[in-house]
C-alpha positions as CSV (number, residue, x, y, z in Angstrom):
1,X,-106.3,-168.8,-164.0
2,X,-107.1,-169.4,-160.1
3,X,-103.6,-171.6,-160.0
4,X,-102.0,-168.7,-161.8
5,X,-103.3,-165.8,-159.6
6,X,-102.7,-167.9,-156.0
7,X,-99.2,-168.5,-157.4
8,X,-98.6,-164.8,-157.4
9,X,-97.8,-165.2,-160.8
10,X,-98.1,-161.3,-163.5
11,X,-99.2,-162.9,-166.6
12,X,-101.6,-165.8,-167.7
13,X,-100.7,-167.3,-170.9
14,X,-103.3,-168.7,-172.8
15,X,-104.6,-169.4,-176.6
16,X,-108.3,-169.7,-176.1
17,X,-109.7,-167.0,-173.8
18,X,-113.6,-166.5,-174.2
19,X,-115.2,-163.6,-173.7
20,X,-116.7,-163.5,-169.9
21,X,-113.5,-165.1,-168.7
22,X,-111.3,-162.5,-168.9
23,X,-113.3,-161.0,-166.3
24,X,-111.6,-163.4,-163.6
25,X,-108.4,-161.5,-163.9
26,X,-110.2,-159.6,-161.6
27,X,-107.6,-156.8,-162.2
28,X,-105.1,-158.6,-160.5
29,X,-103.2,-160.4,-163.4
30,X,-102.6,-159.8,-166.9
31,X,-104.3,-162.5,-169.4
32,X,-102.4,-162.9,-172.7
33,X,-104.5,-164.4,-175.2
34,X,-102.2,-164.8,-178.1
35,X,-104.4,-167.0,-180.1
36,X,-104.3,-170.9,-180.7
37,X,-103.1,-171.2,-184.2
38,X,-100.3,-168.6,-183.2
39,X,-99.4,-169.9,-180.0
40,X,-98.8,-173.3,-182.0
41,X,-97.2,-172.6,-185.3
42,X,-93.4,-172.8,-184.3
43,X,-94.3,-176.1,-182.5
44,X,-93.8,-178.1,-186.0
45,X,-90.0,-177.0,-186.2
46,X,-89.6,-177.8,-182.6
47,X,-90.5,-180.8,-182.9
48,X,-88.9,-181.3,-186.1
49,X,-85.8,-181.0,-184.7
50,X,-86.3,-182.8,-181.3
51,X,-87.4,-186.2,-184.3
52,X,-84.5,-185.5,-186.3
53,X,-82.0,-185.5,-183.7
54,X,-83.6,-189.1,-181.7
55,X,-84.3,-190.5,-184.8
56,X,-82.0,-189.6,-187.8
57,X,-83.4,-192.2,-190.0
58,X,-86.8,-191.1,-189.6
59,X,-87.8,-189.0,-192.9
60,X,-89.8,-185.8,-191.4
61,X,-92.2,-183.9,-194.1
62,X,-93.9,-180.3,-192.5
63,X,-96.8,-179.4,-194.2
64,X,-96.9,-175.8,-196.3
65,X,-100.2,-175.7,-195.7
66,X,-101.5,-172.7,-194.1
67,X,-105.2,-173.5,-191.8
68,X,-105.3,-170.5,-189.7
69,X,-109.3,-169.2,-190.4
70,X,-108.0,-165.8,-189.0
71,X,-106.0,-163.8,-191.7
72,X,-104.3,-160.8,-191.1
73,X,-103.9,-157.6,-193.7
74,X,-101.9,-154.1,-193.1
């Protein structure tokens, strides 16, 4: 956050915010907490296709599996 804010930058990025810290923003920058398990799930097919294309003879499974503890409902 300090790096962030000296670097004049508008918005920290981040996936695991607590509480209290968003208090350092100090109304000077905007803190994004977008959540880790969102903030990570289009990894897997990014680096799905970074292996496939280095290695094409390297057999690449993703997992269906969804472990996100946080569900959302509308």
């Amino acid at each position: 956050m300090n790096d962030a804010k000296r670097s004049g930058a508008d918005i920290f990025i981040t996936a695991d915010y607590k509480y209290h810290e968003f208090f350092d923003a100090e109304e000077e920058i905007v803190i994004a907490d977008i959540g880790h398990f969102e903030s990570e799930q289009f990894t897997q097919e990014l680096l799905l296709e970074v292996i496939t294309k280095k290695f094409a003879n390297f057999a690449v499974l993703l997992t269906e599996i969804d472990t996100n503890p946080i569900k959302y409902y509308s």
